[in-house]
MDTraj code that builds the backbone (N, CA, C; nanometers):
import mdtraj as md
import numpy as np

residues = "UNK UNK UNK UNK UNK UNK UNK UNK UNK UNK UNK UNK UNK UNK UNK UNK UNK UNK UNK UNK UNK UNK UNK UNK UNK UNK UNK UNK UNK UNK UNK UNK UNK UNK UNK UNK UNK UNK UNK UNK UNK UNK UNK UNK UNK UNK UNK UNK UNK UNK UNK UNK UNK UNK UNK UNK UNK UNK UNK UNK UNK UNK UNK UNK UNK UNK UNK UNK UNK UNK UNK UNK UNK UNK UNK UNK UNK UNK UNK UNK UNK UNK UNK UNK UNK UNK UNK UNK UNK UNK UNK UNK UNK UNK UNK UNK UNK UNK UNK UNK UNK UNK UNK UNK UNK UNK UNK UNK UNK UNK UNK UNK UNK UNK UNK UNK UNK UNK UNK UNK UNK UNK UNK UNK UNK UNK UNK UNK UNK UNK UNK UNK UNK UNK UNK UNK UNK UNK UNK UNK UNK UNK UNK UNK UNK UNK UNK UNK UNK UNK UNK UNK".split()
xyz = np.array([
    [6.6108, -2.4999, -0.3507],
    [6.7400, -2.5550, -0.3150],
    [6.7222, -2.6781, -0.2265],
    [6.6403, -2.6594, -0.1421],
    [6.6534, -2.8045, -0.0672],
    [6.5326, -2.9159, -0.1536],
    [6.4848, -2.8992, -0.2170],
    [6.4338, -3.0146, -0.3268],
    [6.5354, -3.0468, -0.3776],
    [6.6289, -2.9650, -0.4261],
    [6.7095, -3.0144, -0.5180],
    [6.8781, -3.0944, -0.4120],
    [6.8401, -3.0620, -0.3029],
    [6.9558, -3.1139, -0.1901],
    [6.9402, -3.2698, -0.1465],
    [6.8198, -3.2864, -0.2147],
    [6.7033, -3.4062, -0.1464],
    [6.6719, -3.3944, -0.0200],
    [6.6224, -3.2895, 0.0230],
    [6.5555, -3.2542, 0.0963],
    [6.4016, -3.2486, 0.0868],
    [6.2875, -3.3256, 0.0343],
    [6.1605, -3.2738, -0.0325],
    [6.0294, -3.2464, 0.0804],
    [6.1060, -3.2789, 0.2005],
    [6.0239, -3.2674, 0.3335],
    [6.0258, -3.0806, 0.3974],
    [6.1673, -3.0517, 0.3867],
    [6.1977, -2.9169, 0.3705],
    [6.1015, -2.8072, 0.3340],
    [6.1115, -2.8981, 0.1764],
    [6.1111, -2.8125, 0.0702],
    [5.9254, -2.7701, 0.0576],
    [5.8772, -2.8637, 0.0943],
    [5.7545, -2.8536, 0.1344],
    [5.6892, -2.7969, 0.2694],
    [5.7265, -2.7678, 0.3600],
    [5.7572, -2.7103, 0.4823],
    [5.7354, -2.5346, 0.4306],
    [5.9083, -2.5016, 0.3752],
    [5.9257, -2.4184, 0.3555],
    [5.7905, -2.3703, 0.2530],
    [5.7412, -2.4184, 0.1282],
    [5.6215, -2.3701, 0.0900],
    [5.5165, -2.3685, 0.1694],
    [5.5091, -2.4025, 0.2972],
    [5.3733, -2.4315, 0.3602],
    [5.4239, -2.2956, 0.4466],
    [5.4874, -2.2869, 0.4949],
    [5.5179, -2.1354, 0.5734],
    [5.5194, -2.0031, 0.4831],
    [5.5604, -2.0064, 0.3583],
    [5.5160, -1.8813, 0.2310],
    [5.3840, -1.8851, 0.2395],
    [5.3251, -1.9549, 0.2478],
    [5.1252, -2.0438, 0.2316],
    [5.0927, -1.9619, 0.3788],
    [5.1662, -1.9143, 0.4768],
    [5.0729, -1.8823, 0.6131],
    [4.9848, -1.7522, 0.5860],
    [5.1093, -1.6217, 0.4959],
    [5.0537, -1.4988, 0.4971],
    [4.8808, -1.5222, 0.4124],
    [4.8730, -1.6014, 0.3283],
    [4.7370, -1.6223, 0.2395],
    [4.7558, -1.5189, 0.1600],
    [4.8622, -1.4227, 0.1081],
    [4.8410, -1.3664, -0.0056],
    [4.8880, -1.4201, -0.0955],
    [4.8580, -1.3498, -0.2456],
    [4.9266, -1.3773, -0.3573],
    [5.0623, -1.3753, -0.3905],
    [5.1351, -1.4908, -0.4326],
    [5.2997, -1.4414, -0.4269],
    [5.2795, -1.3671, -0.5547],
    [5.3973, -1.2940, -0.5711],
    [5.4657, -1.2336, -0.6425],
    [5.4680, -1.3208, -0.7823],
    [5.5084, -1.2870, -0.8791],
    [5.4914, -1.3743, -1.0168],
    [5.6252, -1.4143, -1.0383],
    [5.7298, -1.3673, -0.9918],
    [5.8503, -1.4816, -1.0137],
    [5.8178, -1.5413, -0.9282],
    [5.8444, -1.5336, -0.8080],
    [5.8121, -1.6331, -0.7198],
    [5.7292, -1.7693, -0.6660],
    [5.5653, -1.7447, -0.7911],
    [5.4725, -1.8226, -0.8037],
    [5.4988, -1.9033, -0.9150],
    [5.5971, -1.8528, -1.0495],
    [5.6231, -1.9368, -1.1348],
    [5.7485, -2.0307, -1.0822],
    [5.8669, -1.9706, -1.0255],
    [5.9529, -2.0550, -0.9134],
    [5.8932, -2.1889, -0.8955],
    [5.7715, -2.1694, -0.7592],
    [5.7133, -2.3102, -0.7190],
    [5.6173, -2.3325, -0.8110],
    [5.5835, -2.3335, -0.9065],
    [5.5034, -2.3958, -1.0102],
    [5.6342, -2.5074, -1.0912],
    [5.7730, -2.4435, -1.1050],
    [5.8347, -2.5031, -1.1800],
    [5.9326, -2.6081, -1.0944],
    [5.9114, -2.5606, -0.9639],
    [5.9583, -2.6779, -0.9069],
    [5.8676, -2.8056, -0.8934],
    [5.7413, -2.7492, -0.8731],
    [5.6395, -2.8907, -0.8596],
    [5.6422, -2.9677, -0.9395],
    [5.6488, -2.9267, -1.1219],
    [5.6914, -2.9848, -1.2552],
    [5.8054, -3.0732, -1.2920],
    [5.9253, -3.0476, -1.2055],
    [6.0214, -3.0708, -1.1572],
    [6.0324, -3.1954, -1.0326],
    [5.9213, -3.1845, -0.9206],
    [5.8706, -3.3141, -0.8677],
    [5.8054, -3.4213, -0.9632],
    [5.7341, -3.3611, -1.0389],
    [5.6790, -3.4686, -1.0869],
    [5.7563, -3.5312, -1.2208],
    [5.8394, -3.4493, -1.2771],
    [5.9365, -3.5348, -1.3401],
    [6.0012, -3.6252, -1.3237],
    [6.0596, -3.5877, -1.1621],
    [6.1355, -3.6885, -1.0760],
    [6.0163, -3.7783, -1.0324],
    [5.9524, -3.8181, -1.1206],
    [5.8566, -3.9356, -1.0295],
    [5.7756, -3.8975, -0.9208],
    [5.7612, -3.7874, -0.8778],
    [5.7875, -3.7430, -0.7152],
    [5.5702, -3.6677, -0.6728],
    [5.4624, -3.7633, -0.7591],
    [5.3731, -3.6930, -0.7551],
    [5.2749, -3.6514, -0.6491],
    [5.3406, -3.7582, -0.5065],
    [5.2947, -3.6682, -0.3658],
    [5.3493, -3.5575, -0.3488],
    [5.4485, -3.5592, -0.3479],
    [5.5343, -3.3716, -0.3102],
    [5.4561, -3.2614, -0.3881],
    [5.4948, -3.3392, -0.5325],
    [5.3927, -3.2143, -0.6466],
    [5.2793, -3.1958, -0.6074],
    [5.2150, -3.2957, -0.5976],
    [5.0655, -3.2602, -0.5502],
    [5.0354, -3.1506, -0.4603],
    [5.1087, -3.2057, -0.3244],
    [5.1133, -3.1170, -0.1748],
    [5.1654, -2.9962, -0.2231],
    [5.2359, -2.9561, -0.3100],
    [5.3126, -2.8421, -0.3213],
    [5.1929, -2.7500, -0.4001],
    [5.1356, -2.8095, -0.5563],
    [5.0778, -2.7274, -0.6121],
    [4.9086, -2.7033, -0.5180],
    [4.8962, -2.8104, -0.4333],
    [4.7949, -2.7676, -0.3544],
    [4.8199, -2.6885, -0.2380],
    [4.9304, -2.6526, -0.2397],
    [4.9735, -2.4879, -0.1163],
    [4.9472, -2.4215, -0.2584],
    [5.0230, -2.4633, -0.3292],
    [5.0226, -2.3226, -0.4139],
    [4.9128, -2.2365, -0.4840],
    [4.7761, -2.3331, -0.5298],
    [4.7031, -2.3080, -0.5789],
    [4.6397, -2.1700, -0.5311],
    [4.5923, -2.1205, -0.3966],
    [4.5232, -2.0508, -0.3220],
    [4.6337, -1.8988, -0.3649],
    [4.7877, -1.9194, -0.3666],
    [4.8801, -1.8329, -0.3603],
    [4.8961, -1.7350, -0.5034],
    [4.8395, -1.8460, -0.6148],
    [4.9020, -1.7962, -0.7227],
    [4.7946, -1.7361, -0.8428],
    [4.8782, -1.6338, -0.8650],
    [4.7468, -1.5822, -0.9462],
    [4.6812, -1.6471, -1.0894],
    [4.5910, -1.5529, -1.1284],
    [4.5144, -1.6420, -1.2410],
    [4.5927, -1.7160, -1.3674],
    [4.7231, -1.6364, -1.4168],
    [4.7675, -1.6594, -1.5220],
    [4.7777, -1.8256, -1.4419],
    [4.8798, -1.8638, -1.3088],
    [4.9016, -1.9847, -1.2743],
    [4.8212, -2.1160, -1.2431],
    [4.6982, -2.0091, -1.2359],
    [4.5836, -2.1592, -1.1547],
    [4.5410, -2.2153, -1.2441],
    [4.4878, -2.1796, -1.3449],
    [4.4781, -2.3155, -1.4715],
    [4.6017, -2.3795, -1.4627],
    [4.6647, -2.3722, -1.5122],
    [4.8026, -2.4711, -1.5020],
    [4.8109, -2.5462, -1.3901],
    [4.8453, -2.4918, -1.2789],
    [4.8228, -2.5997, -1.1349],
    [4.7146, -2.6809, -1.0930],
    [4.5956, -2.6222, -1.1669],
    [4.4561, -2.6750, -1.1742],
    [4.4913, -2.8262, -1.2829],
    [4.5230, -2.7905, -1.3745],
    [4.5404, -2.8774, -1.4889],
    [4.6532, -3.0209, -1.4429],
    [4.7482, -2.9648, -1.3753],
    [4.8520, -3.0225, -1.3041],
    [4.8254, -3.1057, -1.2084],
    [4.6997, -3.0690, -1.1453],
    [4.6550, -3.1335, -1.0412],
    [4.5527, -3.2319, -1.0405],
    [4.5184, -3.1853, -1.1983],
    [4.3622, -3.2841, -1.2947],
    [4.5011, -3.4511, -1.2986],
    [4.5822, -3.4082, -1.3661],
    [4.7125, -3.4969, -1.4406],
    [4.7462, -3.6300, -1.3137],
    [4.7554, -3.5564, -1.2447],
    [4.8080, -3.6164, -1.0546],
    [4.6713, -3.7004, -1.0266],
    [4.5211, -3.6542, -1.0012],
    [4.4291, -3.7434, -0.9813],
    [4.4192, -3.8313, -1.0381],
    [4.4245, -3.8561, -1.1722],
    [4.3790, -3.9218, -1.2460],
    [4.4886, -4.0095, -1.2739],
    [4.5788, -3.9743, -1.2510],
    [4.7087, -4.1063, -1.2553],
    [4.6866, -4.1840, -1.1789],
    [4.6567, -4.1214, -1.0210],
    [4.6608, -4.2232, -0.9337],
    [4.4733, -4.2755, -0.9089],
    [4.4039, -4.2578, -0.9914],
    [4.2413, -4.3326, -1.0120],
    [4.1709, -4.2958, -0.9738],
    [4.2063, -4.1591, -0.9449],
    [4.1136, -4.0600, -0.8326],
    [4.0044, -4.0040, -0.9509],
    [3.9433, -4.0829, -1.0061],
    [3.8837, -4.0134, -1.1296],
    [3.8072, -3.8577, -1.1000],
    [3.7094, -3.8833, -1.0404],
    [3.6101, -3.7856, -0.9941],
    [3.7043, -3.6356, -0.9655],
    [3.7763, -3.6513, -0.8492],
    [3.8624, -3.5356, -0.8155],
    [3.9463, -3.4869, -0.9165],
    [4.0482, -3.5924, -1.0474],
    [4.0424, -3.5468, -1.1291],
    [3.9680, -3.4037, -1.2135],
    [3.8639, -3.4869, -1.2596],
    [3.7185, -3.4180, -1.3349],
    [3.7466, -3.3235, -1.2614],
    [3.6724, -3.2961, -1.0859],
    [3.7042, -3.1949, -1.0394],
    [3.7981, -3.0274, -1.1213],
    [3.9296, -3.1246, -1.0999],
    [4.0281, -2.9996, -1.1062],
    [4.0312, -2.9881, -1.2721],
    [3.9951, -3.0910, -1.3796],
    [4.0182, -3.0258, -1.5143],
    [3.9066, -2.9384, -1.5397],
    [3.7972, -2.9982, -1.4673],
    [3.7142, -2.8709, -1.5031],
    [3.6785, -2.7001, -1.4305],
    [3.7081, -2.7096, -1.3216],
    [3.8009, -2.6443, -1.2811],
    [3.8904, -2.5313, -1.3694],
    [3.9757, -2.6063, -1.4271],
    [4.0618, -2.5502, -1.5246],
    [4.0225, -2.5037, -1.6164],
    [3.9150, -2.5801, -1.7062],
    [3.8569, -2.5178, -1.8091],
    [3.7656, -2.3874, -1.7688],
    [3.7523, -2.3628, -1.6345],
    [3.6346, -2.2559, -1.6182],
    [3.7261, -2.1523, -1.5509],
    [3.8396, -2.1831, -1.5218],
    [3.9456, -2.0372, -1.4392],
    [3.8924, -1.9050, -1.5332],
    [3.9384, -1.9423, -1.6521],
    [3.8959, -1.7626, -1.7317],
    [3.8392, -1.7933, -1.8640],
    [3.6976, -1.7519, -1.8059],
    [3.5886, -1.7591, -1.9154],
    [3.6427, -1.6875, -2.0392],
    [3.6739, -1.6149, -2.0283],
    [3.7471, -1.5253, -2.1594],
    [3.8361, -1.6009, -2.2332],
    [3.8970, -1.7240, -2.1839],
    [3.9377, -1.8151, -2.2915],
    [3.8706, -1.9672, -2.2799],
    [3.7378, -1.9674, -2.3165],
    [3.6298, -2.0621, -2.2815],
    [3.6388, -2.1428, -2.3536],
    [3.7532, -2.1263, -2.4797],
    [3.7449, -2.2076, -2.5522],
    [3.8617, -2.2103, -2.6882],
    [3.9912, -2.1609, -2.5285],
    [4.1229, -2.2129, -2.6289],
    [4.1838, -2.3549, -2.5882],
    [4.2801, -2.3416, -2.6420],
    [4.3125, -2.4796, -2.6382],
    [4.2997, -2.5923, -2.5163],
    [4.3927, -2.5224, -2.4250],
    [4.4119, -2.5987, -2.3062],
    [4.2311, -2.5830, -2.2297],
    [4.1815, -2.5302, -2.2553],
    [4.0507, -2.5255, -2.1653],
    [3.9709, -2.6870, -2.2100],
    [3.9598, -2.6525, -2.3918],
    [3.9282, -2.7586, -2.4629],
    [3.9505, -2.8747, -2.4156],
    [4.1084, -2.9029, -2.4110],
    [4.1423, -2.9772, -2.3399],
    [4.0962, -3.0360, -2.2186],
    [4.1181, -2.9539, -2.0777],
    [4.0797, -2.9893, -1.9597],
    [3.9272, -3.0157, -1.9643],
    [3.8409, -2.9908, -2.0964],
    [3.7074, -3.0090, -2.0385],
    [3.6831, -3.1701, -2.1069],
    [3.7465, -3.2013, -2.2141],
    [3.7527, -3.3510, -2.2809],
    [3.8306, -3.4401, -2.1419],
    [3.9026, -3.3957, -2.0723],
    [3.9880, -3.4739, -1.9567],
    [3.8874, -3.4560, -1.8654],
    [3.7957, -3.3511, -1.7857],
    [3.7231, -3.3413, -1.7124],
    [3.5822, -3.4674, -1.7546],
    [3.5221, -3.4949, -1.8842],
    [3.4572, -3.5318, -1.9582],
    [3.5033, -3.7149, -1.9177],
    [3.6122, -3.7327, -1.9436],
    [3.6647, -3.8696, -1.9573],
    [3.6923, -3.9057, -1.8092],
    [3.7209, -3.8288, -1.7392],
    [3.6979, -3.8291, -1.5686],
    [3.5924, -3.8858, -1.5189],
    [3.4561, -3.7724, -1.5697],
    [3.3365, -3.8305, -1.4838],
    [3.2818, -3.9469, -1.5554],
    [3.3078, -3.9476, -1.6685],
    [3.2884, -4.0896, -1.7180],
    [3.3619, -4.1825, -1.6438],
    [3.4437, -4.1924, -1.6195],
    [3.5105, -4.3544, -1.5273],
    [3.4773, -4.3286, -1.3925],
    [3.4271, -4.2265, -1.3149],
    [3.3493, -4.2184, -1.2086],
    [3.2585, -4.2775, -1.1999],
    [3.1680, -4.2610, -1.2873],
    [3.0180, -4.3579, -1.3088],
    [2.9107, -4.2286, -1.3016],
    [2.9791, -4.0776, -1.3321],
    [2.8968, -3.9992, -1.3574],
    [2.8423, -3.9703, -1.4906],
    [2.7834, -4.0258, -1.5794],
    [2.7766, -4.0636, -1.6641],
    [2.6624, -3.9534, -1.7515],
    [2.5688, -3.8669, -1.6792],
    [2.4877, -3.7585, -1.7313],
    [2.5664, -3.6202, -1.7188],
    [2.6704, -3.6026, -1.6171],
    [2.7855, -3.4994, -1.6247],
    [2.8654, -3.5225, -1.7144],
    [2.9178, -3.6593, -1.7515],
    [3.0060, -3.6723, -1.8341],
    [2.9197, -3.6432, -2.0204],
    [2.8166, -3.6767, -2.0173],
    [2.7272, -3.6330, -2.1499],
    [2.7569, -3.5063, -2.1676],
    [2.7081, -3.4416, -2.0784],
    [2.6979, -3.2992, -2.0761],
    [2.8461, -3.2187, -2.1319],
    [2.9183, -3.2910, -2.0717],
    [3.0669, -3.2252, -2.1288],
    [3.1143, -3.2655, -2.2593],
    [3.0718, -3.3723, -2.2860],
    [3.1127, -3.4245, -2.4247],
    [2.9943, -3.3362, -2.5033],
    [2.9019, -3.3139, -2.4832],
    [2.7880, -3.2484, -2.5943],
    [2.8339, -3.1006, -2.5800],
    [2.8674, -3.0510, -2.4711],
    [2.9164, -2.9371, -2.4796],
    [3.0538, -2.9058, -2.5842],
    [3.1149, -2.9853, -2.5474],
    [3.2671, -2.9967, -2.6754],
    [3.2170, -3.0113, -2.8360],
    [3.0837, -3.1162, -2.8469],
    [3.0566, -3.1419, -2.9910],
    [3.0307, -2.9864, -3.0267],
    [2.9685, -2.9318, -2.9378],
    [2.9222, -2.7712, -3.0038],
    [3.0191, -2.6463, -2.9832],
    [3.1191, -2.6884, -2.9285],
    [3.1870, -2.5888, -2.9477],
    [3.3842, -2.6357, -2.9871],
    [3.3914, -2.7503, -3.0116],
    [3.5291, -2.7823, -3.0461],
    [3.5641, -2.7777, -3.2437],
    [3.6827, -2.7176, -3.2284],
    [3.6855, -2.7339, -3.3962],
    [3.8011, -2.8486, -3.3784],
    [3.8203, -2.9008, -3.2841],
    [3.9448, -2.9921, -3.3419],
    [3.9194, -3.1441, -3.3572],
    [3.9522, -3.1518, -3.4418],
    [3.8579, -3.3169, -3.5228],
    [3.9326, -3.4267, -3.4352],
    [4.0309, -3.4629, -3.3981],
    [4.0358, -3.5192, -3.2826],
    [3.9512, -3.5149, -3.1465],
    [3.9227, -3.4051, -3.0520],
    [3.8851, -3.3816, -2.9615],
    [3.6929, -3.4086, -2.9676],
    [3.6595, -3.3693, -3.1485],
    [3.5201, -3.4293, -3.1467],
    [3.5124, -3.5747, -3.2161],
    [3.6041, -3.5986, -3.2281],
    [3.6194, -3.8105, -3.2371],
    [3.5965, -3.8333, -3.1232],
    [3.6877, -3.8252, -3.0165],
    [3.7107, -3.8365, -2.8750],
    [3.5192, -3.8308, -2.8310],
    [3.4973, -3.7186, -2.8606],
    [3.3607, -3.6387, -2.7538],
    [3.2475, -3.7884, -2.8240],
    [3.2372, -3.7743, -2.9698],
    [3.1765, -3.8920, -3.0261],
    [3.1675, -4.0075, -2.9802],
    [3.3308, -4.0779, -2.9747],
    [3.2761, -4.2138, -2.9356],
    [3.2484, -4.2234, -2.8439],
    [3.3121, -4.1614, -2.6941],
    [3.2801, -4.2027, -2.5224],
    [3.1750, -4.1377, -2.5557],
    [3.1017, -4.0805, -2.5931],
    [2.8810, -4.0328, -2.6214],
    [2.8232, -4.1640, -2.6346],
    [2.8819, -4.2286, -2.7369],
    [2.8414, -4.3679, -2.7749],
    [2.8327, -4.4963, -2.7018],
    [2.9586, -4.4423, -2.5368],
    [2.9838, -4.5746, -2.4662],
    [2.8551, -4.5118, -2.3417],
    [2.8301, -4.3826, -2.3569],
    [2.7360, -4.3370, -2.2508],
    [2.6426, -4.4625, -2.2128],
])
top = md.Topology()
chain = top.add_chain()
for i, resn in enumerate(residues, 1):
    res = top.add_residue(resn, chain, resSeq=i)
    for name in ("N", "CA", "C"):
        top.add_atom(name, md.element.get_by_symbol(name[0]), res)
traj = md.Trajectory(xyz[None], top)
């Protein structure tokens, strides 16, 4: 309510005081501020989101932290933070090994991949692209892994 009052100083406050106990919220409650941060960043708004999904991250359980992880890959890398990017997509791709290799992991590890490449990490960034050639079936994502191999 007070994000939406234009209040976003509040509204961040108020998540930083839910953030004191250090437990896990509750799952409405963790999807709540997941969908408000989505909601910052729609509104343009990708310091608040940021600050918000980084209280939230520690709070919310596994189903949420890829997503806020992924959310938070999206936020670095907009603003050129390449490396920290990489960081959080890969990150994302490794939350739950048990889906090592559905979609969105796929994903975050080609974004993690294209990260440390504009970092100037350039033998991490191999590594992730050769890792995708051997395990991606999606002919886009091994075009992608192909050519930045080629700009290695």
């Amino acid at each position: 309510m007070q994000w939406r009052s234009g209040m976003p100083s509040a509204a961040l406050d108020t998540m930083r005081a839910l953030s004191k106990p250090a437990k896990a919220l509750p799952e409405p409650t963790a999807g709540r501020a997941a969908a408000l941060a989505r909601e910052m960043l729609d509104a343009g708004k990708p310091g608040p989101a940021e600050e918000l999904y980084t209280v939230l991250l520690p709070l919310a359980g596994r189903g949420h932290a890829r997503d806020i992880l992924f959310a938070l890959g999206g936020i670095a890398e907009s603003s050129a933070r390449h490396a920290l990017a990489a960081d959080y997509f890969l990150r994302a791709a490794l939350t739950d090994e048990s889906r090592a290799t559905d979609a969105l992991a796929l994903q975050a590890r080609l974004a993690a991949a294209l990260g440390l490449a504009r970092a100037g990490y350039r033998e991490d960034a191999r590594a992730q692209f050769q890792w995708l050639l051997k395990n991606s079936k999606d002919p886009a994502q091994i075009e992608t892994a192909r050519r930045e191999l080629s700009k290695l």
